[in-house]
C-alpha positions as CSV (number, residue, x, y, z in Angstrom):
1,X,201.8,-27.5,-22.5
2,X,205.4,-26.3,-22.1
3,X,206.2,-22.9,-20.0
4,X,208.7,-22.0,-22.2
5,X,208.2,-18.3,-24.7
6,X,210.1,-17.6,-27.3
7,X,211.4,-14.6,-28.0
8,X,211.1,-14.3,-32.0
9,X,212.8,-11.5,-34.4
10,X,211.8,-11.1,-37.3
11,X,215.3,-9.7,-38.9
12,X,216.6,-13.4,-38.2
13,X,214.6,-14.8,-40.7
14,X,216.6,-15.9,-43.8
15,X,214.1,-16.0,-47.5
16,X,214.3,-19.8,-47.4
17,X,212.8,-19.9,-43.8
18,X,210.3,-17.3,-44.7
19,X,209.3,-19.7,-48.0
20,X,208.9,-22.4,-45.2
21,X,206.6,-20.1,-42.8
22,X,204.5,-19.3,-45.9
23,X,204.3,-23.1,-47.5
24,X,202.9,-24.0,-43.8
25,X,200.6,-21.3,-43.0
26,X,199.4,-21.5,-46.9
27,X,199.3,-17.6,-46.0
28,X,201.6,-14.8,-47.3
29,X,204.4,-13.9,-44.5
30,X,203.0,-10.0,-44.5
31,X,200.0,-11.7,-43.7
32,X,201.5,-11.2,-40.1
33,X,200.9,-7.4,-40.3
34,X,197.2,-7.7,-41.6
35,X,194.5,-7.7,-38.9
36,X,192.2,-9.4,-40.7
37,X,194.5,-12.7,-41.3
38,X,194.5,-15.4,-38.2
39,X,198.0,-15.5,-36.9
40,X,197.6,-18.4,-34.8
41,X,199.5,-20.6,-37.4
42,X,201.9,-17.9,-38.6
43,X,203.1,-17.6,-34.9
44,X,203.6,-21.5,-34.5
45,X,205.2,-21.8,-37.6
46,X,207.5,-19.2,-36.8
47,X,208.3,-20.7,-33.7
48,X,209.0,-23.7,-35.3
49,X,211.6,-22.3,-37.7
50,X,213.3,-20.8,-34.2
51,X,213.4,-23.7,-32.5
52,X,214.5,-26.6,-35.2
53,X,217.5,-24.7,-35.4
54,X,218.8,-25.6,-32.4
55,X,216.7,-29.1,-32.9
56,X,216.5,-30.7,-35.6
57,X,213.4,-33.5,-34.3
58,X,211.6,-30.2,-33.2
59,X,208.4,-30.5,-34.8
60,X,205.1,-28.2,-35.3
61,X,202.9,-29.8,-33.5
62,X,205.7,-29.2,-30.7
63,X,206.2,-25.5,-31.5
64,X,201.9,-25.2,-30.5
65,X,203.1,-25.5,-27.3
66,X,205.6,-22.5,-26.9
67,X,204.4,-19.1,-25.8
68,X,205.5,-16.8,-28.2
69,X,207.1,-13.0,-28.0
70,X,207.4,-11.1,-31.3
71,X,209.6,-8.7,-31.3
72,X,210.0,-5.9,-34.5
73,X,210.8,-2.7,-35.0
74,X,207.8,-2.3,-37.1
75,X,204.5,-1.4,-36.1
76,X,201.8,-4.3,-36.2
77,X,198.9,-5.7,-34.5
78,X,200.9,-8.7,-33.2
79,X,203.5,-6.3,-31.1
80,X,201.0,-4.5,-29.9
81,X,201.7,-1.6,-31.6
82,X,199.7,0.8,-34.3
């Protein structure tokens, strides 16, 4: 398990990497702000996104291992705020 987090914005996102988030999760991205959706897979899949753009061989299963910090201006139940 790697001791590495990932701070995550959401305003980097570009549409074709949000298309990607969704196609992985099989969920809709404002999913994310829905507590009643899981968010396990929407987190490693955006962490995935971050990270293959630096590394291209990054994979999903590797982004499972990344401790992940959202941060958003909005208000949702995965920042912690209401």
């Amino acid at each position: 398990m790697s001791d590495e987090t990932l701070e995550f914005n959401l305003d980097d996102l570009t549409i074709v990497e949000i298309c990607e988030i969704e196609e992985l999760t099989g969920q809709p991205f404002d999913a994310l702000n829905d507590p009643t959706k899981p968010k396990g897979k929407m987190l490693q899949a955006m962490a995935f996104i971050s990270k293959r753009r630096a590394n291209p061989d990054f994979t999903f299963e590797d982004a499972g291992d990344i401790k992940i910090s959202v941060n958003s201006d909005e208000a949702g139940p995965t920042n912690g705020d209401e």
